[in-house]
PDB file as gemmi writes it, atoms N, CA and C in Angstrom:
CRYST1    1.000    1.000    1.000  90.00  90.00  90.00 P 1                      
ATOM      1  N   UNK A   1       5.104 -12.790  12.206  1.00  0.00           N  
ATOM      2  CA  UNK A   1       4.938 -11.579  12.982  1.00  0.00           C  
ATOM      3  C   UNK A   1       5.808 -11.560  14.231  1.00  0.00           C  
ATOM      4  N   UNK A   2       5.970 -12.583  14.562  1.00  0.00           N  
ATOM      5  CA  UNK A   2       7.343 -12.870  15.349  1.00  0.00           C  
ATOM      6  C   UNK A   2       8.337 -12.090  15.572  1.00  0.00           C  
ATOM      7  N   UNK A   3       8.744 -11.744  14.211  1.00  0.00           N  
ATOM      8  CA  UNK A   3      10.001 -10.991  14.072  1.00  0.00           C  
ATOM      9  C   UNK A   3       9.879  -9.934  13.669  1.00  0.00           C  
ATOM     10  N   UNK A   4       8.816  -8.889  13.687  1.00  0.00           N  
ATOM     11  CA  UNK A   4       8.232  -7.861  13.073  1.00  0.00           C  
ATOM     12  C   UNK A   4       9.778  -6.707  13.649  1.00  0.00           C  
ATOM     13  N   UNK A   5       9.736  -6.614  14.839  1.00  0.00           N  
ATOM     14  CA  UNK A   5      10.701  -5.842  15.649  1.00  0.00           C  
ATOM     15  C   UNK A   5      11.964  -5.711  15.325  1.00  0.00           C  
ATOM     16  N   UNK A   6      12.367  -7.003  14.486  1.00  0.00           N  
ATOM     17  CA  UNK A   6      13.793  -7.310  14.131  1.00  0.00           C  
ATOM     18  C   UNK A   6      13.907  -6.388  12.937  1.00  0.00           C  
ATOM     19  N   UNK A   7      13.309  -6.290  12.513  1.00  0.00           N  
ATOM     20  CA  UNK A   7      13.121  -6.109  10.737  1.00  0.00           C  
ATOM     21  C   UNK A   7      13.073  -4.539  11.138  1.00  0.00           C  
ATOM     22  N   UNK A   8      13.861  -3.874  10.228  1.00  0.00           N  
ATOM     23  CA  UNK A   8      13.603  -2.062  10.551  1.00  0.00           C  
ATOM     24  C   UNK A   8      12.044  -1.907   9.269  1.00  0.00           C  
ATOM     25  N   UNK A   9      11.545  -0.981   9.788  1.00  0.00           N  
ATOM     26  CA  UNK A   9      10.120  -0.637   9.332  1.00  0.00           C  
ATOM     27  C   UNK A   9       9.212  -1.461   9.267  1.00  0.00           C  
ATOM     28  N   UNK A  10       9.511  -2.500   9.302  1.00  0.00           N  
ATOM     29  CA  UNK A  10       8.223  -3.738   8.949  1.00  0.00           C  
ATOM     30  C   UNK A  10       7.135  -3.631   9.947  1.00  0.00           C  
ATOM     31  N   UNK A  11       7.184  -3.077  10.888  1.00  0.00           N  
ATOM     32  CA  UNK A  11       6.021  -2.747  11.659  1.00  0.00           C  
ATOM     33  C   UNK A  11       5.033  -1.278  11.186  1.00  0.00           C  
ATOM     34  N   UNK A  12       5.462  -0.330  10.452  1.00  0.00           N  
ATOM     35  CA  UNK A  12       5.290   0.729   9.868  1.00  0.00           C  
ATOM     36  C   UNK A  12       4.910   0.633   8.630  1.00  0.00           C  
ATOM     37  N   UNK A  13       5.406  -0.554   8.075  1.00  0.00           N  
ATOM     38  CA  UNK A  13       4.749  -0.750   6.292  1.00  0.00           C  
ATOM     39  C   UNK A  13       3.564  -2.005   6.570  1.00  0.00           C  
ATOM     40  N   UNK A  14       3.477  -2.781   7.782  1.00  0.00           N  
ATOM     41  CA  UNK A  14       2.015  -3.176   7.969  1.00  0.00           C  
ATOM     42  C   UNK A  14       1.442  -2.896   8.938  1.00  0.00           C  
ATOM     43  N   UNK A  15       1.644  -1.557   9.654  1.00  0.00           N  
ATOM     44  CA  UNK A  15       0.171  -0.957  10.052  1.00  0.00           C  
ATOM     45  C   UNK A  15      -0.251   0.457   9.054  1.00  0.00           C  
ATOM     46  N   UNK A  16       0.717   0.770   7.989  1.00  0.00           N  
ATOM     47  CA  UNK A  16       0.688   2.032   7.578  1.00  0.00           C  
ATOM     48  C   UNK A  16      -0.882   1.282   6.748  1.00  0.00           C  
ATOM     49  N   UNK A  17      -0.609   0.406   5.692  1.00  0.00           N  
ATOM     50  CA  UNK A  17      -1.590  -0.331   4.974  1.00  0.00           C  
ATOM     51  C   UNK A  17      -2.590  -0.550   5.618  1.00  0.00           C  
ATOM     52  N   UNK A  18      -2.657  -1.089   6.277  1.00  0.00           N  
ATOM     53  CA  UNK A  18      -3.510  -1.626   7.093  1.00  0.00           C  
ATOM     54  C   UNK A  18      -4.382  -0.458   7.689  1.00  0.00           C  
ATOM     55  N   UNK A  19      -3.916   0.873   8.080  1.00  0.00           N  
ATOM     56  CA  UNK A  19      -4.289   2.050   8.875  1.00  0.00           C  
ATOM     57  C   UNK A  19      -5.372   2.897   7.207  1.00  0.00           C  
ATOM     58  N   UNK A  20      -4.391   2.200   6.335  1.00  0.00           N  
ATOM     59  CA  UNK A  20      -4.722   3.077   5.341  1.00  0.00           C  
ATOM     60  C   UNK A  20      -3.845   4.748   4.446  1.00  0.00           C  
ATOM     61  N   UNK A  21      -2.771   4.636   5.298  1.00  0.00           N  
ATOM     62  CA  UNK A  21      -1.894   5.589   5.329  1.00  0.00           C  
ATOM     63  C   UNK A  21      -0.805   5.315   4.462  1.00  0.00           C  
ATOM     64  N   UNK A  22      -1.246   5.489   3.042  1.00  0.00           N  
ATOM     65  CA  UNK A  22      -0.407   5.273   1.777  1.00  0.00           C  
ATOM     66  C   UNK A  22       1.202   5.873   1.791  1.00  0.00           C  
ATOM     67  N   UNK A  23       0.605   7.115   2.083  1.00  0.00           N  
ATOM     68  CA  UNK A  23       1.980   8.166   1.936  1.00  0.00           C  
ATOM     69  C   UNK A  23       2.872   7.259   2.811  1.00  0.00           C  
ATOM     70  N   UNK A  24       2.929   7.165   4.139  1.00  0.00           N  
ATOM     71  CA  UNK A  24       3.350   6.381   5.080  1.00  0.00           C  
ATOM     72  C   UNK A  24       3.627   5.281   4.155  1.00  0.00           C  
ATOM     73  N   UNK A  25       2.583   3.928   3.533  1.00  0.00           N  
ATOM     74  CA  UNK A  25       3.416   2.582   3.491  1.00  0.00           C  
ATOM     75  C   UNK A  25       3.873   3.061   1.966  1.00  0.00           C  
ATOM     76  N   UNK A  26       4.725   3.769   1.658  1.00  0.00           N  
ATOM     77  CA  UNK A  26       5.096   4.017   0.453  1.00  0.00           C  
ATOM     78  C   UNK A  26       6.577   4.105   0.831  1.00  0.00           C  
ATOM     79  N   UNK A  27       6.634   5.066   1.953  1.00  0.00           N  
ATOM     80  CA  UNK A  27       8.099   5.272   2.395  1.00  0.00           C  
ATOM     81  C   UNK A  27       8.306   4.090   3.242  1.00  0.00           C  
ATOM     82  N   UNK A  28       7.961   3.132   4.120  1.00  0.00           N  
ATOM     83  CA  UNK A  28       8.239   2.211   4.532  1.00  0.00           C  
ATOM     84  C   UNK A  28       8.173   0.693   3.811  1.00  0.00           C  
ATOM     85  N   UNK A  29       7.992   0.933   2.768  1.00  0.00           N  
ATOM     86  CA  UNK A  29       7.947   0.064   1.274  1.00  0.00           C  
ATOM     87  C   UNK A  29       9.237   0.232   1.186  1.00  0.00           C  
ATOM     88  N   UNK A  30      10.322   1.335   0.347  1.00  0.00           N  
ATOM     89  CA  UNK A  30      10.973   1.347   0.198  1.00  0.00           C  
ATOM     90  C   UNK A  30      12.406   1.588   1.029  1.00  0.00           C  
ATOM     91  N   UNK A  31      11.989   1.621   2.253  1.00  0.00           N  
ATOM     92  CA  UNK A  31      12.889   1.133   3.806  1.00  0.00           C  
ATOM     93  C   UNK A  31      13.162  -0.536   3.857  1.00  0.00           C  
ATOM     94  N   UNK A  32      11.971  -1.308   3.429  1.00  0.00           N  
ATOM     95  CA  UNK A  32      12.229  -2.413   3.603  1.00  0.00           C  
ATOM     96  C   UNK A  32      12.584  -3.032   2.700  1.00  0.00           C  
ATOM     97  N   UNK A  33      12.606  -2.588   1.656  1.00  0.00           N  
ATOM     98  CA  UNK A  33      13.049  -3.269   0.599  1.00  0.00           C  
ATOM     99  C   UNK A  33      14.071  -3.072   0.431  1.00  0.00           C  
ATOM    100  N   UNK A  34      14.682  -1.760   0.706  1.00  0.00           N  
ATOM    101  CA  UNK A  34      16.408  -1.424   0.817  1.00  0.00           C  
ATOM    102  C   UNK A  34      17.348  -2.564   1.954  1.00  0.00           C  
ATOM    103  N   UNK A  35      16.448  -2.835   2.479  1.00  0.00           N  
ATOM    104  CA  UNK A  35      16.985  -3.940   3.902  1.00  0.00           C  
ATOM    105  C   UNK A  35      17.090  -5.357   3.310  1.00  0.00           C  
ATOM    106  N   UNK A  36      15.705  -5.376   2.432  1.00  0.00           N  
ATOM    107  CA  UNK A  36      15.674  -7.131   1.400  1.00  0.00           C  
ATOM    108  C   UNK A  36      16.972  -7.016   0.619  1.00  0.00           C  
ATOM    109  N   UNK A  37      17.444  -5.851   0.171  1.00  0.00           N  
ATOM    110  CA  UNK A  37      18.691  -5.974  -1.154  1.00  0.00           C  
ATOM    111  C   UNK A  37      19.807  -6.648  -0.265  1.00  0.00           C  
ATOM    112  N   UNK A  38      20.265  -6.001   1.247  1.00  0.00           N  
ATOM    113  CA  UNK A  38      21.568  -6.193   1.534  1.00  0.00           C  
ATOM    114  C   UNK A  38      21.454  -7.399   1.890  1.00  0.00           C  
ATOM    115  N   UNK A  39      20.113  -8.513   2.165  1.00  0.00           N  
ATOM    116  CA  UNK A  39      20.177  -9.394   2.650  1.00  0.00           C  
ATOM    117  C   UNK A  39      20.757 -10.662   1.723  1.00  0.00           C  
ATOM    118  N   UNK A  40      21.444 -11.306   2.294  1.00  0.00           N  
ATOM    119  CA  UNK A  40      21.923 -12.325   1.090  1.00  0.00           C  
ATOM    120  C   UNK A  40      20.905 -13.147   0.245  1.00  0.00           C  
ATOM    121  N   UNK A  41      19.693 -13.596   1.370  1.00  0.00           N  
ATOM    122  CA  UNK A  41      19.141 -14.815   1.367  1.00  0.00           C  
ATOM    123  C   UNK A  41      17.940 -13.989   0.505  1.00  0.00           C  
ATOM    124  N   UNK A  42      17.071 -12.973   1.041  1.00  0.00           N  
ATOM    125  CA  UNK A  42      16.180 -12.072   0.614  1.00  0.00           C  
ATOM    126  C   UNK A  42      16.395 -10.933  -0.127  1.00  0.00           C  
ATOM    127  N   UNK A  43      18.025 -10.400  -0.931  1.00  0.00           N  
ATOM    128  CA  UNK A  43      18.014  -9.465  -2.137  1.00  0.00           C  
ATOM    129  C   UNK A  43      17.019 -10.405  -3.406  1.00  0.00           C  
ATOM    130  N   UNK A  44      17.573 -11.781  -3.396  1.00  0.00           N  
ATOM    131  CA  UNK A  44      17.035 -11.502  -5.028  1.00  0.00           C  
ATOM    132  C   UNK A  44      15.555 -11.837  -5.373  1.00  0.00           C  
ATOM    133  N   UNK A  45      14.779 -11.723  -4.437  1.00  0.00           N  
ATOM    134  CA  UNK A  45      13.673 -11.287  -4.214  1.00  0.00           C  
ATOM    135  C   UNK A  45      12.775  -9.756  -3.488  1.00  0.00           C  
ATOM    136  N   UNK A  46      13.983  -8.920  -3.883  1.00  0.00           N  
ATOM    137  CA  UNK A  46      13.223  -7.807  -3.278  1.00  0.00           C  
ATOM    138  C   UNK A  46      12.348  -6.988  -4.309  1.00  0.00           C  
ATOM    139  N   UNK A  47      12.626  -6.927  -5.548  1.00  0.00           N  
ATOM    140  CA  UNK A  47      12.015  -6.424  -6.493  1.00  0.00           C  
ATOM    141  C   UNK A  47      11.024  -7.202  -6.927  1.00  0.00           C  
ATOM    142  N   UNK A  48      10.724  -7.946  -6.298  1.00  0.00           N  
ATOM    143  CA  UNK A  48       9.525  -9.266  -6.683  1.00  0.00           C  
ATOM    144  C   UNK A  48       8.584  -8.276  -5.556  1.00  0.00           C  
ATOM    145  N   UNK A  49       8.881  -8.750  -4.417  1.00  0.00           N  
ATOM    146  CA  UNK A  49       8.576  -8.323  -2.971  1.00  0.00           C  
ATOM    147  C   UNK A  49       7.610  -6.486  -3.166  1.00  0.00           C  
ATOM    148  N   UNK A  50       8.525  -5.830  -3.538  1.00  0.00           N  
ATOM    149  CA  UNK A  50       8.231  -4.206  -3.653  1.00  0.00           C  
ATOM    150  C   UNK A  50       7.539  -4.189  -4.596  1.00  0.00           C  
ATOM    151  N   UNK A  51       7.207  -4.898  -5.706  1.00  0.00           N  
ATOM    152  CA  UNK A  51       5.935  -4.512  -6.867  1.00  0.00           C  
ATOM    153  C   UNK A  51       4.933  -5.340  -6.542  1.00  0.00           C  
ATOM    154  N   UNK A  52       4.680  -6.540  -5.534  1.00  0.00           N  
ATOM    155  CA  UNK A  52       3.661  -6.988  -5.181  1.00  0.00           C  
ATOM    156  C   UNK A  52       3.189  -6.485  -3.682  1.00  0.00           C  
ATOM    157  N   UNK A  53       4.017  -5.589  -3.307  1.00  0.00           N  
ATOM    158  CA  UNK A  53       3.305  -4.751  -1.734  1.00  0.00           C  
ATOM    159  C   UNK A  53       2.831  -3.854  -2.888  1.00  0.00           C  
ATOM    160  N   UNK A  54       3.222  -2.871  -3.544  1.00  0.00           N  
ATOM    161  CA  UNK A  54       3.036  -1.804  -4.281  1.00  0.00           C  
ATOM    162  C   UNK A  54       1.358  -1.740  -5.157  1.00  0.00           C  
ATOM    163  N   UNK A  55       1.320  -3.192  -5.443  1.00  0.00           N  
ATOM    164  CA  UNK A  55       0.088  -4.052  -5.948  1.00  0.00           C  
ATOM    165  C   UNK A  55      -1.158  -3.915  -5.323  1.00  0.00           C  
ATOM    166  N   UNK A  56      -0.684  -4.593  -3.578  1.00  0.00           N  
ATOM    167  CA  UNK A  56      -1.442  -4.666  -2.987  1.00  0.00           C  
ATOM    168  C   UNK A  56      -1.772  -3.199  -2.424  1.00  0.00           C  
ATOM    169  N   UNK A  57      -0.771  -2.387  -2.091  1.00  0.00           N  
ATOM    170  CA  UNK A  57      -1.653  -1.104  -1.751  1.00  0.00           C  
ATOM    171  C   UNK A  57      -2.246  -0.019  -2.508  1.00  0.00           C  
ATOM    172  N   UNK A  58      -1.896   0.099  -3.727  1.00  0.00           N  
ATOM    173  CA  UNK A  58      -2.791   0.751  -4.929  1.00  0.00           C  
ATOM    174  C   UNK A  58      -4.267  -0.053  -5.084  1.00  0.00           C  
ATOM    175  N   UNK A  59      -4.126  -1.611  -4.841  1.00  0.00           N  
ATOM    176  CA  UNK A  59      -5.436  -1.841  -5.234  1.00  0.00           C  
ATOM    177  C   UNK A  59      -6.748  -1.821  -3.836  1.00  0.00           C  
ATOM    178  N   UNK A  60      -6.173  -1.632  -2.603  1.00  0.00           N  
ATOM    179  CA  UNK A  60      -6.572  -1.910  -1.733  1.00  0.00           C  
ATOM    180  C   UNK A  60      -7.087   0.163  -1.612  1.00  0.00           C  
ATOM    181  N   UNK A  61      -6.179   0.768  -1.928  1.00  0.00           N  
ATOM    182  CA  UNK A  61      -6.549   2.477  -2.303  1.00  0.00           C  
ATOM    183  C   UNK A  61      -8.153   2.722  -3.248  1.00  0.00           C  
ATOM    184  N   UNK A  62      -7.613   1.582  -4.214  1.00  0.00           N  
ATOM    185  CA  UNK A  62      -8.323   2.570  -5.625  1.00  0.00           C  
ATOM    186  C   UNK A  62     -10.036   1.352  -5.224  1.00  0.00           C  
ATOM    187  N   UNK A  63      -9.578   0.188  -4.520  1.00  0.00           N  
ATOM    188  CA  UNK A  63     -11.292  -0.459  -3.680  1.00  0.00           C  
ATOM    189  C   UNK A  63     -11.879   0.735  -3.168  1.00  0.00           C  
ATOM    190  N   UNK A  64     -11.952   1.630  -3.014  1.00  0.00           N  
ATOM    191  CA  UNK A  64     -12.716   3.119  -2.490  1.00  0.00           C  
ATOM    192  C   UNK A  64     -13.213   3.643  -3.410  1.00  0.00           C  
ATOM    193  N   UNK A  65     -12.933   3.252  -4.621  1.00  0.00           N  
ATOM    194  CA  UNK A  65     -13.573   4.124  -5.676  1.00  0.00           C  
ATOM    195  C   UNK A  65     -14.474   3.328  -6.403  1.00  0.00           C  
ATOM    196  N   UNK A  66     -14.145   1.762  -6.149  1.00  0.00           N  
ATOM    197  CA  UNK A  66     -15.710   0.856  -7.057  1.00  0.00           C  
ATOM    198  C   UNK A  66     -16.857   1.630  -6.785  1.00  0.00           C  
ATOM    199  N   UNK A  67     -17.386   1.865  -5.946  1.00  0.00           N  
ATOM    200  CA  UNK A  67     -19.052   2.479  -5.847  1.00  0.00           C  
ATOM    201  C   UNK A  67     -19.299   4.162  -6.735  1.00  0.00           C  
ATOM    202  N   UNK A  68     -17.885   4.257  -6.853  1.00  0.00           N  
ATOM    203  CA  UNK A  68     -18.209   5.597  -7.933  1.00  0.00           C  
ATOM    204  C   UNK A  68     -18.615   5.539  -9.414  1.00  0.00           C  
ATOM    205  N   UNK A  69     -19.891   5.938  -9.495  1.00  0.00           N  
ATOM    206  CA  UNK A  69     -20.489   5.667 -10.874  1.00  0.00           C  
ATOM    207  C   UNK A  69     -20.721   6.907 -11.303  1.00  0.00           C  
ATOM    208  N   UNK A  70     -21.203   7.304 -12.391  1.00  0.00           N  
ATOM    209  CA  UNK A  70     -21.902   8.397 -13.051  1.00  0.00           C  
ATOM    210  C   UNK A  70     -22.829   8.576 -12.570  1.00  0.00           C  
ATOM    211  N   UNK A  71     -23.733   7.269 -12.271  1.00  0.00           N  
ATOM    212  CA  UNK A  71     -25.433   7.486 -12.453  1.00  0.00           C  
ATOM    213  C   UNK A  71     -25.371   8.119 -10.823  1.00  0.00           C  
ATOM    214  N   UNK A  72     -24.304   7.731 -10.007  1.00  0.00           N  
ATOM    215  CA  UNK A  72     -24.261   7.972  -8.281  1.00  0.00           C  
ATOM    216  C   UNK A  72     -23.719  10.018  -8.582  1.00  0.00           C  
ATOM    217  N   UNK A  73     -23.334  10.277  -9.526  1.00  0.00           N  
ATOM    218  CA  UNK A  73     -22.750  11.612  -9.227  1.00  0.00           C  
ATOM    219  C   UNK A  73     -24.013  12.370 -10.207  1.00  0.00           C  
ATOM    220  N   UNK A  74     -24.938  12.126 -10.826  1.00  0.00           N  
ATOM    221  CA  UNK A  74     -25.577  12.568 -11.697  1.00  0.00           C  
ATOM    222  C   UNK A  74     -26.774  12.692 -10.467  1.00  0.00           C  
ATOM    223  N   UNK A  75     -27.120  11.769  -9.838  1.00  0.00           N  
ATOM    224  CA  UNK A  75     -28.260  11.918  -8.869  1.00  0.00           C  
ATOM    225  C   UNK A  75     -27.903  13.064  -7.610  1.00  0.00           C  
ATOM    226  N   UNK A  76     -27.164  12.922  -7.533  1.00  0.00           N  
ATOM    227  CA  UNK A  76     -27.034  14.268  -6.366  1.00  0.00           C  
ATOM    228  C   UNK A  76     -26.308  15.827  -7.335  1.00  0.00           C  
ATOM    229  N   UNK A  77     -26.278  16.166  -8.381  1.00  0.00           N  
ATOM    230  CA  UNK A  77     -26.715  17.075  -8.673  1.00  0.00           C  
ATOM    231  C   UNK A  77     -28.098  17.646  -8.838  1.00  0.00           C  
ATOM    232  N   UNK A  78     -27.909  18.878  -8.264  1.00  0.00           N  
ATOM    233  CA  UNK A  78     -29.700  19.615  -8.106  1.00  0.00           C  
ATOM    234  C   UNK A  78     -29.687  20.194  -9.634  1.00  0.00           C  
ATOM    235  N   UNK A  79     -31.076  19.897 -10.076  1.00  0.00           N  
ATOM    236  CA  UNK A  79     -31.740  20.570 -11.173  1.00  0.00           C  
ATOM    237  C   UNK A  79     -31.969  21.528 -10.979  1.00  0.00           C  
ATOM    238  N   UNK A  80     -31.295  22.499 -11.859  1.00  0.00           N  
ATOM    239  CA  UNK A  80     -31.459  23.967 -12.108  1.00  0.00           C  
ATOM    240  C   UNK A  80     -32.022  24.942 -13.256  1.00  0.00           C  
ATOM    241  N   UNK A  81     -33.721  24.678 -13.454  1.00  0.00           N  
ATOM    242  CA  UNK A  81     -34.290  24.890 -14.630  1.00  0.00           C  
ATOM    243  C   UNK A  81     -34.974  25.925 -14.349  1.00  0.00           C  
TER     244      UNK A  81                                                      
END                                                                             
């Protein structure tokens, strides 16, 4: 975290996640990963890099939806007989 400042977006693709603001770490996903390609040391790991952020923020999204059940959407409909 040191070097968060150095790095263009890397401060924006981990508070966007972190904030919860997908749209946001989606475009700063692919800011930083455009920065991993030109790097000598970090291109040939950027496509490693961008499908395991990509990983982590779809699954960290779709954790909002475990508690959605049927039996939870069936009980708060009102009976209408």
């Amino acid at each position: 975290l040191s070097v968060i400042d150095e790095i263009p977006n890397a401060r924006e693709l981990l508070n966007s996640v972190y904030q919860c603001k997908y749209a946001q770490f989606l475009r700063a996903l692919v800011a930083v990963t455009e920065q991993m390609t030109k790097n000598r040391y970090l291109g040939q790991h950027s496509a490693f890099f961008c499908r395991e952020m990509r990983v982590k923020g779809y699954s960290q999204f779709l954790d909002s939806y475990k508690s959605v059940t049927i039996g939870l959407h069936g009980a708060r409909v009102p009976n209408h007989r």
